[in-house]
N, C-alpha and C positions, 0 to 999 in steps of 0.2 A: 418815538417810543413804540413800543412793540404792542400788537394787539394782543388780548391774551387767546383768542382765537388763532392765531397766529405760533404762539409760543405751545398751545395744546395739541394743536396740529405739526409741528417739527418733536415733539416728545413722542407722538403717537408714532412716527413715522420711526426715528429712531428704535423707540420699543418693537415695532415691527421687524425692522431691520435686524436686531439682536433675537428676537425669539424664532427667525429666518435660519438667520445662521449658526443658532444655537442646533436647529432641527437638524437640517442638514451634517453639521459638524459632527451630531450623534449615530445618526444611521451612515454615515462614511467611517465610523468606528465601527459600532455595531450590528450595523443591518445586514440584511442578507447577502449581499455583495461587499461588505465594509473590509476595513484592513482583518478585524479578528478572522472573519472567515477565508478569508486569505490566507492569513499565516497555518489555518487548518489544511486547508487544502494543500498548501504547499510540505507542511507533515505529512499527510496522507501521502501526498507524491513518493516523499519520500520512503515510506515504508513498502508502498508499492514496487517503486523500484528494486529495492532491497528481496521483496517475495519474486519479483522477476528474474532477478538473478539466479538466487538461488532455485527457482526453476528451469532456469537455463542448462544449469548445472545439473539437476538430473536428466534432463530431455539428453543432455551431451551422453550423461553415462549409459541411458539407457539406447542409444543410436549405435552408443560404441560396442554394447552386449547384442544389439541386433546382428550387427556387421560378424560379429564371430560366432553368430549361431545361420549362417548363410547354409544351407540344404545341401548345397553342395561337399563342403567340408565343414562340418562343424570345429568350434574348440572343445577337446574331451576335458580341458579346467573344468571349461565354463558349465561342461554337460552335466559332470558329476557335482561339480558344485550347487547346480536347480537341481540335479536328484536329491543329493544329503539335503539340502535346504527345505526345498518345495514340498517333495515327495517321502521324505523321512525315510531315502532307499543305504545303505551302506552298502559299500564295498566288502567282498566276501572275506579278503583278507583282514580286515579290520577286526577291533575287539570294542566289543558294546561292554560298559558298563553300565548298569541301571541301577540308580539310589530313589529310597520312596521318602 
């Protein structure tokens, strides 16, 4: 026959055991390092990469707009294009219309 000393001490143990791995089991979900921040971070990655790109994508255009404003020979596009833009310069031959 079993002592109940015996039987109180394998129940503890057990209980132990389960509020163990109940702990654990939650903060490997939840905690700060668990799956849910996980799957955050690996969103974030994602978006991140996505803003990289598409900074990629203008660093590209703006390297390409360097290259054809070289001192040397500029492009007259690209010149008068940051005039009319930048500068609000027109071309003499051109025709302003102004609406208020």
């Amino acid at each position: 026959m079993y002592d109940w000393r015996s039987r109180f001490r394998q129940v503890l143990v057990l209980l132990s055991s389960l509020c163990a791995t109940a702990y654990f089991t939650h903060h490997a979900m939840h905690g700060r390092h668990g799956l849910e921040a996980r799957s955050a971070l690996i969103e974030r990655a994602d978006l991140l990469e996505f803003e990289i790109r598409s900074l990629e994508t203008v660093r590209a255009r703006l390297r390409h707009d360097v290259a054809l404003l070289t001192p040397d020979r500029p492009d007259p596009d690209l010149v008068e294009e940051i005039a009319r833009d930048v500068l609000g310069y027109v071309h003499p031959a051109d025709r302003v219309i102004v609406t208020r």
